[in-house]
Phi, psi and omega in degrees: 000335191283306178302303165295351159294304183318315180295314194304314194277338154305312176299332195260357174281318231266305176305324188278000161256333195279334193255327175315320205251010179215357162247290204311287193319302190296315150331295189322284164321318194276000187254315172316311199260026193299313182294350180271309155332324200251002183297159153247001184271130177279312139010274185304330198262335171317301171304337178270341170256047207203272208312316160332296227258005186279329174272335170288319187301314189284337176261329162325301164318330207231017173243325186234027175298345182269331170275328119035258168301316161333293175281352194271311181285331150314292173303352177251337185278333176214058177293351184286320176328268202299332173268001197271316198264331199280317190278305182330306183298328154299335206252346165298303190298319181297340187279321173257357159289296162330285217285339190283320181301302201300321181286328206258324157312318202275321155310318195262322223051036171210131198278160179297147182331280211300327152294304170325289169007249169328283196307314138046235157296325135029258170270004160263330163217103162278014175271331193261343171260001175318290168299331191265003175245352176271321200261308192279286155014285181301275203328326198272299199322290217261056119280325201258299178245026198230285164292338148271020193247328169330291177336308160332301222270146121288312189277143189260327163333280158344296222261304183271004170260318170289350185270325178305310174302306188281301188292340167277333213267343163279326147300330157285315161316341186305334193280335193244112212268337164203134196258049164286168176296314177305304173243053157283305201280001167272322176260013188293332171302336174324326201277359200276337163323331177316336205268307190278016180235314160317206171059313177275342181252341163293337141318295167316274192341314175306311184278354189280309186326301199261359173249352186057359172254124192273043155255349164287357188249319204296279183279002163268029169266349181277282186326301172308287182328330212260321183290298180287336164322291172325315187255020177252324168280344165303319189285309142318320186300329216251000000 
């Protein structure tokens, strides 16, 4: 009985993060910001999808600051730990995310949607996606699949395939523009992305899991987000 109170109230915590940091606030915000949002000057409207995500950031901060502040003071008394365990735990994901990507490419002949995106958005407004795909970005996810899904969880197995799962299917989904039958089966290959974007939040789970401090999932998920920001603008220049 206890474990499913445990599950239940993790799972219904997990969802109410989910929705707080990537529907209600942004939505909210985006009503405020409206007339900025509606610029055609990139400057203005940047600062304004910037500002969504510096106000969404502050309350999240100030709903979850005591574990936070905790784990934050942790991560400075013994930071060689927590970042020692977190990039070990990134570079086993990245290594299969890579071979997997590379494979799964070869197949669909295309890289995935939610990367067109992200490249994208980039390079048309980069003041506002630099900070929201190195910072906010990580800091909201593995908040989301890393620290509320936990809750849920005993087991670590368990616990790092739902967080691996939920969190590549959220990356995937960006490909479908409507959740009809037609184009789900139009787009199905997409879904085989589940596996190399799963492999890397499995991995995060993993370092969240065995260190109990969520800043061990937080930066090397900055840290990847940060390489790619990096090979995407290189790639343009050359």
């Amino acid at each position: 009985m206890e474990k499913i109170k445990k599950f239940t109230k993790g799972i219904l915590f997990s969802i109410g993060l989910f929705l707080l940091c990537l529907i209600i606030c942004p939505n909210l915000f985006a009503i405020i910001f409206r007339n900025a949002l509606l610029s055609e000057n990139t400057i203005i409207k940047s600062s304004a999808l910037l500002g969504i995500y510096v106000l969404t950031f502050i309350i999240v901060l100030l709903i979850l600051h005591k574990d936070i502040i905790k784990n934050f003071k942790e991560l400075i008394h013994e930071p060689k730990k927590y970042i020692k365990k977190g990039l070990s735990c990134w570079g086993y994901g990245f290594l299969i995310m890579l071979l997997s990507n590379l494979i799964i490419t070869s197949i669909v002949g295309s890289i995935p949607v939610n990367e067109q995106s992200v490249r994208g958005t980039l390079l048309e407004f980069p003041l506002y996606s630099i900070p929201s795909i190195v910072f906010f970005g990580p800091f909201f996810e593995e908040l989301i699949f890393r620290y509320g899904i936990k809750k849920a969880f005993n087991k670590e197995l368990i616990y790092a395939l739902t967080s691996a799962i939920t969190f590549g299917l959220l990356h995937v989904v960006t490909a479908f523009d409507e959740f009809t039958i037609a184009n789900i089966m139009a787009h199905s290959k997409e879904f085989l992305f589940i596996i190399p974007y799963g492999a890397l939040g499995f991995f995060f789970a993993k370092a969240y899991y065995e260190t109990d401090n969520i800043f061990a999932s937080i930066i090397p998920h900055m840290f990847h987000n940060s390489l790619s920001v990096l090979l995407i603008l290189l790639t343009n220049m050359l």
